[in-house]
C-alpha positions in Angstrom: -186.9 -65.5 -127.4 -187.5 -65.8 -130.9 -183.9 -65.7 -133.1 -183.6 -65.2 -136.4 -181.5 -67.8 -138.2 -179.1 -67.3 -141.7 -179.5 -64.5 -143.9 -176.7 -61.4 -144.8 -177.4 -60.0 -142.0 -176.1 -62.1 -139.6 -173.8 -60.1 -137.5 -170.5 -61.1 -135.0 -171.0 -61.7 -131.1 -169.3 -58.9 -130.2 -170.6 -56.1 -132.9 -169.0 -53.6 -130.9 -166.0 -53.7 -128.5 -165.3 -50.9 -126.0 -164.1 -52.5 -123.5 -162.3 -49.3 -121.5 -165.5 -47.2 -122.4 -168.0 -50.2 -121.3 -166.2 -50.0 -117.8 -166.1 -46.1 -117.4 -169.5 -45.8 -118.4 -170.8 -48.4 -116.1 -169.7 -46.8 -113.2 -170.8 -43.2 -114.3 -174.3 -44.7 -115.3 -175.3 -46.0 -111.9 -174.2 -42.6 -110.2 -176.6 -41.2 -112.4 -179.0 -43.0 -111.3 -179.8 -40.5 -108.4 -177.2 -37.8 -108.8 -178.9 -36.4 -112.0 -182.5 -38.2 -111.8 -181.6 -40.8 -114.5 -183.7 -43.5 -112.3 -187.3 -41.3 -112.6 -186.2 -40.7 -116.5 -186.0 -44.4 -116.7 -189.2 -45.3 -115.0 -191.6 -42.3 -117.0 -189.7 -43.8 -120.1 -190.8 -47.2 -119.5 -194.0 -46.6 -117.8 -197.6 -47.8 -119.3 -196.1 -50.4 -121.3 -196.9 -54.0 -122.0 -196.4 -57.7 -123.7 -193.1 -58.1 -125.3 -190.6 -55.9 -125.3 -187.4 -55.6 -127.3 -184.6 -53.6 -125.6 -181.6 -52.2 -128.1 -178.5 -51.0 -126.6 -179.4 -52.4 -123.0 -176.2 -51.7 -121.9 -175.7 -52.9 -118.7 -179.3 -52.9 -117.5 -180.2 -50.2 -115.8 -183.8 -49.9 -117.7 -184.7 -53.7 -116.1 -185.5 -52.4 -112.9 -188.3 -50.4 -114.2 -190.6 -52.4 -116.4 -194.1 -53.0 -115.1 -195.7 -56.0 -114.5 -197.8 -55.9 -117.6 -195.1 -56.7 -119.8 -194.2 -60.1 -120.5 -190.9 -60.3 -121.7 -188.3 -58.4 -122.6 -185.5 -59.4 -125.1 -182.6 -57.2 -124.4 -179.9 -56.9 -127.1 -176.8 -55.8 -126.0 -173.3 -55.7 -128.4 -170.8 -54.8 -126.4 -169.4 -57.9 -124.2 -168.4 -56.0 -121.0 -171.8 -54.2 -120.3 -173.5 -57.6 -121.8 -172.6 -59.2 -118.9 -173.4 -56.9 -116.3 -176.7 -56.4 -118.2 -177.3 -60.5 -117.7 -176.8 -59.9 -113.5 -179.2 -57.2 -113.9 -181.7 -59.2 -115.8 -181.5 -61.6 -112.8 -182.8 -59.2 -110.9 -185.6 -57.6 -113.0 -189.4 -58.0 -111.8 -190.2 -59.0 -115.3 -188.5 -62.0 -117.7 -185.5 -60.5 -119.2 -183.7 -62.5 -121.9 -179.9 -60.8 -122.8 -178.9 -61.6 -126.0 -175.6 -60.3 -128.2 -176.5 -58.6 -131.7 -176.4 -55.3 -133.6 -179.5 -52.4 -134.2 -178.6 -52.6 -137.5 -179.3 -56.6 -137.8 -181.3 -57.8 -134.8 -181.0 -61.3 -134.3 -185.2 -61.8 -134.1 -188.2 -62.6 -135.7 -190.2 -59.9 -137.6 -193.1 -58.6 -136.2 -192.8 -60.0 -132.7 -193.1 -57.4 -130.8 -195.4 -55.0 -129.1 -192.9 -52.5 -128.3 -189.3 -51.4 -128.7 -187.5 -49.1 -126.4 -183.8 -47.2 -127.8 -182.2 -45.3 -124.6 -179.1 -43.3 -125.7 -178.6 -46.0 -128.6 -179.5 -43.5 -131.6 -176.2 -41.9 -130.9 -173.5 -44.2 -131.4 -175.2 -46.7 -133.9 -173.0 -46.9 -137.5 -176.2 -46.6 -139.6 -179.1 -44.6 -137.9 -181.8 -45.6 -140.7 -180.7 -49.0 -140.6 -180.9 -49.8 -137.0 -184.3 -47.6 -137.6 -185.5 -49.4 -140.0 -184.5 -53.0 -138.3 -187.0 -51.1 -135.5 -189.8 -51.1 -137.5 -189.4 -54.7 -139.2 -189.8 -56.2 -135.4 -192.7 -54.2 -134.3 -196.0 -55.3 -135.4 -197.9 -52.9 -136.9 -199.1 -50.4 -134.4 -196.3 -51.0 -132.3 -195.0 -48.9 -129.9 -191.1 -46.7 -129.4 -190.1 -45.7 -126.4 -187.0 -43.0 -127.0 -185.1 -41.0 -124.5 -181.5 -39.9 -126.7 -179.7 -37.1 -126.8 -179.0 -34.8 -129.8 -178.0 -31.7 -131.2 -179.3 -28.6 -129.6 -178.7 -25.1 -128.3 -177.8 -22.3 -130.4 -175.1 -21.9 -133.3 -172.2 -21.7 -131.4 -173.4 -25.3 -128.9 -174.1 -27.0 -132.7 -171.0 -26.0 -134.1 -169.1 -27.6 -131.2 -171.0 -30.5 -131.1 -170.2 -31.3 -135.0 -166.5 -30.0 -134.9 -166.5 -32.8 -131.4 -168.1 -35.3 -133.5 -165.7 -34.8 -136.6 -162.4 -35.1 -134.0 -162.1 -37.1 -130.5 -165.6 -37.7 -129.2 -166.4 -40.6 -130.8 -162.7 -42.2 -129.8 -163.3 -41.2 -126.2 -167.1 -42.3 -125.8 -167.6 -45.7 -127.3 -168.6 -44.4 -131.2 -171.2 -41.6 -129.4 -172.2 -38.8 -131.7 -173.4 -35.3 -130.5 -175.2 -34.1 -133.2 -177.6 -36.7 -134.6 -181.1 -35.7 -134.5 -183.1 -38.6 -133.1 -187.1 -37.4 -133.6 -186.0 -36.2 -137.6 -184.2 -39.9 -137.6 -187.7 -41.2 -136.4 -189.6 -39.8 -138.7 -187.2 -40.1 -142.0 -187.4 -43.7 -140.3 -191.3 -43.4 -141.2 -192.4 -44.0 -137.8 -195.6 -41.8 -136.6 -194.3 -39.3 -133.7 -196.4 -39.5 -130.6 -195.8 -36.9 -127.6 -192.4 -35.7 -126.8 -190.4 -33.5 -124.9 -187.1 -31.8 -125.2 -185.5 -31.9 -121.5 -181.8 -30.9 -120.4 -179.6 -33.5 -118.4 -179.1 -32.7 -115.6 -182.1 -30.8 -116.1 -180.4 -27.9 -113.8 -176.8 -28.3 -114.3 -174.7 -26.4 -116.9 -175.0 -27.1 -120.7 -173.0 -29.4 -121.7 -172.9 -30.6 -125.6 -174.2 -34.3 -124.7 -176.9 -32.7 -122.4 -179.8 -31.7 -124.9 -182.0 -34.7 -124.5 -185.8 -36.0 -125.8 -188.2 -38.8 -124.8 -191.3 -39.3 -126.2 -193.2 -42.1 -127.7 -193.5 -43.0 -131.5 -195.7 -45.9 -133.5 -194.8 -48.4 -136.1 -197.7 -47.5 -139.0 -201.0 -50.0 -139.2 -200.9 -50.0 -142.9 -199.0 -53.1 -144.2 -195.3 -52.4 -145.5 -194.4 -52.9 -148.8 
């Protein structure tokens, strides 16, 4: 795993602490694993790809299991001490070389340009700064690089988007780790200058009620060939 050293935007070991929320969703995470399909979401997110891999917001490793062989490495960067550590145990596990490591979206503790692909699964919503974690994404993916996205967003009609912001602007955040309901991940993306690939909008559970944190997307998106300036 390749580090980055010095600069201003070094960030603490423990970027975020949740520690009640890391626990709660730990347990709800692996139930969802089968009881609403999270598991076949994980593997048709991860799917196809290959050499190394950075993982933002691994949380506590659930995506490990699921990387093909072709990839090579996988640097998983996870903030939050409690699910860090259960994402370590997973990583022992993993078919593939997993490296957990602590650090923020917004100042990834890596080299620029060393990766083939990046993968953000429900990261986009509880970040601080969306285009900077974004734009962190893009300075570690070598041109042509490959995203890998499955977040959830805003959706449904008027009355599902006004709850989601009035839940945002009050007690969601407090109660779920710094989530957010009504971000929009693929306009994020794309203000992020990244070129969208296929996507599709999906509902989790994909049969259950609507929920406000059920109006989901995965797709695929590519760091720009052309040289940044």
């Amino acid at each position: 795993m390749s580090l980055r050293s010095g600069g201003s935007t070094k960030v603490a070991r423990d970027a975020v602490h949740h520690p009640l929320f890391a626990r709660y969703y730990a347990r709800v995470s692996v139930s969802a694993e089968t009881r609403m399909g999270m598991a076949e979401v994980r593997r048709r997110l991860l799917d196809g790809l290959s050499g190394r891999v950075i993982e933002i917001g691994a949380g506590n490793g659930l995506n490990f299991a699921h990387y093909p062989g072709t990839v090579s490495e996988v640097v998983a960067i996870e903030p939050e001490r409690q699910l860090r550590k259960l994402a370590v145990d997973a990583a022992l596990r993993a078919q593939v070389p997993v490296d957990v490591a602590p650090g923020a979206a917004e100042a990834l503790p890596v080299k620029s340009e060393a990766f083939d692909a990046a993968v953000v699964s429900l990261v986009l919503c509880s970040v601080r700064d969306v285009p900077r974690a974004l734009a962190e994404v893009r300075r570690v993916l070598r041109p042509g690089g490959e995203v890998r996205f499955f977040e959830h967003g805003r959706g449904g009609g008027r009355a599902m988007r006004f709850t989601q912001r009035a839940m945002d602007a009050t007690v969601w955040p407090l109660l779920a780790g710094g989530c957010h309901l009504a971000r929009d991940p693929i306009g994020s993306l794309r203000a992020a200058g990244f070129e969208l690939g296929p996507y599709r909008r999906m509902m989790m559970p994909e049969n259950g009620p609507a929920l406000p944190q059920s109006f989901c997307v995965i797709g695929t998106a590519w760091r720009p060939v052309a040289t940044d300036t």
